[in-house]
C-alpha positions as CSV (number, residue, x, y, z in Angstrom):
1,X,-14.7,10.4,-3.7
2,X,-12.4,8.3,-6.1
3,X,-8.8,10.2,-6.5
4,X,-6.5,9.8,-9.1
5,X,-4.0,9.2,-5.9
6,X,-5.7,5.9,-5.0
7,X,-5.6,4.3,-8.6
8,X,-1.8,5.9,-8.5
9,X,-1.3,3.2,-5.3
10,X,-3.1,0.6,-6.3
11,X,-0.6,0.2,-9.7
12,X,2.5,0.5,-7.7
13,X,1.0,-1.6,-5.8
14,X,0.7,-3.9,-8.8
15,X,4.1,-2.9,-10.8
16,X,6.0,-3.8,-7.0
17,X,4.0,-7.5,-7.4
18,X,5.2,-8.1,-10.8
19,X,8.8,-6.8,-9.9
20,X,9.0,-8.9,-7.4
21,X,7.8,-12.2,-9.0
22,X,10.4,-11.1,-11.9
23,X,12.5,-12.0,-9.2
24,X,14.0,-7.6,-8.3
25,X,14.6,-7.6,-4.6
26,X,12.5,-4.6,-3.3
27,X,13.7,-2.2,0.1
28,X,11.6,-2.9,2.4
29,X,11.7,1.0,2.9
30,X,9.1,1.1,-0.2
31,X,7.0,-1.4,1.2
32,X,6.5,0.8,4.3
33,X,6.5,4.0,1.8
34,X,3.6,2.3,0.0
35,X,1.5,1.7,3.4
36,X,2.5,5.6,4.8
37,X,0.9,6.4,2.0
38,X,-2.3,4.2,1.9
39,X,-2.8,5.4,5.4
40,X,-2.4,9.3,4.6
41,X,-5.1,8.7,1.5
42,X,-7.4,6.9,4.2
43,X,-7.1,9.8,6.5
44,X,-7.4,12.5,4.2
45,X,-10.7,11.1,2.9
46,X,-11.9,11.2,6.6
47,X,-11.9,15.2,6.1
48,X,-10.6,16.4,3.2
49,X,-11.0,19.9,4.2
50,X,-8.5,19.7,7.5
51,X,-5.5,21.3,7.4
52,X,-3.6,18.8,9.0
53,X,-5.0,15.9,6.7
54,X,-4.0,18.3,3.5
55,X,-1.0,18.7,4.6
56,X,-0.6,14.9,4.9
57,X,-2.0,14.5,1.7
58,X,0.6,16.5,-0.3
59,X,3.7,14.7,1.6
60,X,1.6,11.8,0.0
61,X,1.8,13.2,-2.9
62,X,5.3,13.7,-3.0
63,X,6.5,9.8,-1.5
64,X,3.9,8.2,-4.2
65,X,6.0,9.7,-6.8
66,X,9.3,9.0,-5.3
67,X,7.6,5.5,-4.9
68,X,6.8,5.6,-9.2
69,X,10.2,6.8,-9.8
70,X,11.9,4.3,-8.2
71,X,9.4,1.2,-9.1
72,X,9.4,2.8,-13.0
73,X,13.2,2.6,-12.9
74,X,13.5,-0.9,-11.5
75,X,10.6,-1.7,-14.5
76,X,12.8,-0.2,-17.0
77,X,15.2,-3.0,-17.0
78,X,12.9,-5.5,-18.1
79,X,12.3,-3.5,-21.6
80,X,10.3,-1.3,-23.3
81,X,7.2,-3.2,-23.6
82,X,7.3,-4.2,-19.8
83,X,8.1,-0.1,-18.9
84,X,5.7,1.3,-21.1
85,X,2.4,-0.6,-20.2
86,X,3.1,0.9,-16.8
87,X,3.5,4.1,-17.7
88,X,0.6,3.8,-19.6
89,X,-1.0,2.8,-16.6
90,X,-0.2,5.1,-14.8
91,X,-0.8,8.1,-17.6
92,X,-4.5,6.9,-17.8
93,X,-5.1,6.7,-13.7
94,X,-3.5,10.6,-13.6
95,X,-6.3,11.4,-16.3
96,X,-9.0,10.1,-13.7
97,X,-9.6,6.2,-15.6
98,X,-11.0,3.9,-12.8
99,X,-8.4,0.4,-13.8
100,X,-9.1,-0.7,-10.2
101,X,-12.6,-0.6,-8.9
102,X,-13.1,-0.1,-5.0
103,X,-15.6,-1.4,-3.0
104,X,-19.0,-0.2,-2.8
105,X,-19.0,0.3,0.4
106,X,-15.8,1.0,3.1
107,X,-16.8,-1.1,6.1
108,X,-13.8,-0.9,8.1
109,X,-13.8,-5.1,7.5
110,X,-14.5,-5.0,3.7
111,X,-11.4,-5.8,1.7
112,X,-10.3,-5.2,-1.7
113,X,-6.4,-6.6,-1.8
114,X,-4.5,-5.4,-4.9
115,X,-4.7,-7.4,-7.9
116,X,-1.4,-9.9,-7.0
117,X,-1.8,-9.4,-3.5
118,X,-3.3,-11.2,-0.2
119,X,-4.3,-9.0,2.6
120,X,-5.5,-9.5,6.2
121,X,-7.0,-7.3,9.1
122,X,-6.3,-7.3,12.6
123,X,-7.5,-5.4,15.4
124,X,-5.7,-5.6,18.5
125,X,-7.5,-5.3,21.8
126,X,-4.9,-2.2,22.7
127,X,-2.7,-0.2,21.0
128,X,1.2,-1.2,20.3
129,X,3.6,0.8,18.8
130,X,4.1,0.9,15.7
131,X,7.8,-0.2,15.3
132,X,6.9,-3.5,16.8
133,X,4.9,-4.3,14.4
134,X,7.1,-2.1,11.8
135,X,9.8,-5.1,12.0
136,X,8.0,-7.7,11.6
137,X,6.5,-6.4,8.0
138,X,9.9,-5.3,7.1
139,X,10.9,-8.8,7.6
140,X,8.3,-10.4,5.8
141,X,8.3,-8.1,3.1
142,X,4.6,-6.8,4.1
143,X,3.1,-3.5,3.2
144,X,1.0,-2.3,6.3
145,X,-1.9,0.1,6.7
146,X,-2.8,1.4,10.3
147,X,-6.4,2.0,10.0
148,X,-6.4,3.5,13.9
149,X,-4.8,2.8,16.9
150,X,-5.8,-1.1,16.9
151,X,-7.0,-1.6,13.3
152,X,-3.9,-2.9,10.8
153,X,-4.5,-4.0,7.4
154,X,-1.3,-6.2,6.0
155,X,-0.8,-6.6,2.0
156,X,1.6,-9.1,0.8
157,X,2.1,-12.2,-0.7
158,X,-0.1,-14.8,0.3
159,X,3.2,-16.6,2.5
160,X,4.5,-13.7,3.4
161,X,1.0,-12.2,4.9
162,X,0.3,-16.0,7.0
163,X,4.0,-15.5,8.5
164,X,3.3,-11.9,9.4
165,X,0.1,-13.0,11.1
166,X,2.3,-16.0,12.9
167,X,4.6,-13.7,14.4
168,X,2.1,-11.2,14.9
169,X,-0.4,-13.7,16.7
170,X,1.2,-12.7,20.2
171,X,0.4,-8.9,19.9
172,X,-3.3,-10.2,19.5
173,X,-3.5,-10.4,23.4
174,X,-1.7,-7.6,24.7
């Protein structure tokens, strides 16, 4: 099932790399925005026809656009050429265009990082909470993706992913 949702992500996703190599500080409150909503896509398509994952999916539905709202208004500084070929972007992926594909097939260890981005998987022998690991990707300016309980997929810059992996190395024990 390929949702117009997912290609949605995957150019914020892209707009919030260029942003930030344009030099725009980003709140780390979109960076965890962006990976709430990865995850709440992820479970949806699990079972799209429970009412607790639809549920999840429209509050999805609602932060992605606060997410392009604020991303489209940051973009908007940088001129019209700049703002419009994101809107453009974004205009096609709302029609159903593919611009990102996906990969064939979703083994839990297959990756696909957004076009800009690094990513990298852990899984942690037990569970931890999730504000633990919250900080750290707030610190490093990481997007994060809980999978399940122990499985955490981190998108960032390349840097910025290796120190989230340094300081998450000791939860790899636990």
């Amino acid at each position: 099932m390929n949702l117009p949702i997912e290609q949605t992500w995957l150019i914020l996703v892209d707009l919030l790399t260029a942003l930030k190599k344009k030099g725009v500080v980003i709140s780390t409150t979109l960076n965890r925005d962006l990976g709430l909503v990865k995850s709440s896509i992820s479970f949806y398509l699990r079972d799209p026809s429970h009412p607790d994952m639809i549920k999840e999916f429209d509050r999805a539905n609602i932060t992605i656009t606060e997410i392009q709202d604020n991303l489209l208004e940051l973009a908007s500084r940088f001129g019209d050429d700049f703002y419009n070929q994101w809107i453009d972007k974004l205009k096609r992926a709302n029609l159903g265009e593919e611009l990102y594909s996906k990969p064939a097939h979703n083994s839990r260890f297959q990756t696909n990082a957004p076009p800009g981005l690094s990513i990298a998987k852990i899984h942690l022998q037990n569970p931890i909470s999730e504000d633990r690991i919250q900080e750290i990707a707030e610190h490093e300016n990481l997007i994060l993706e809980f999978e399940d309980d122990s499985t955490i997929a981190i998108y960032g810059d390349e840097h910025n992913v290796k120190m989230g992996l340094k300081e998450l190395a000791s939860f790899f024990n636990e």
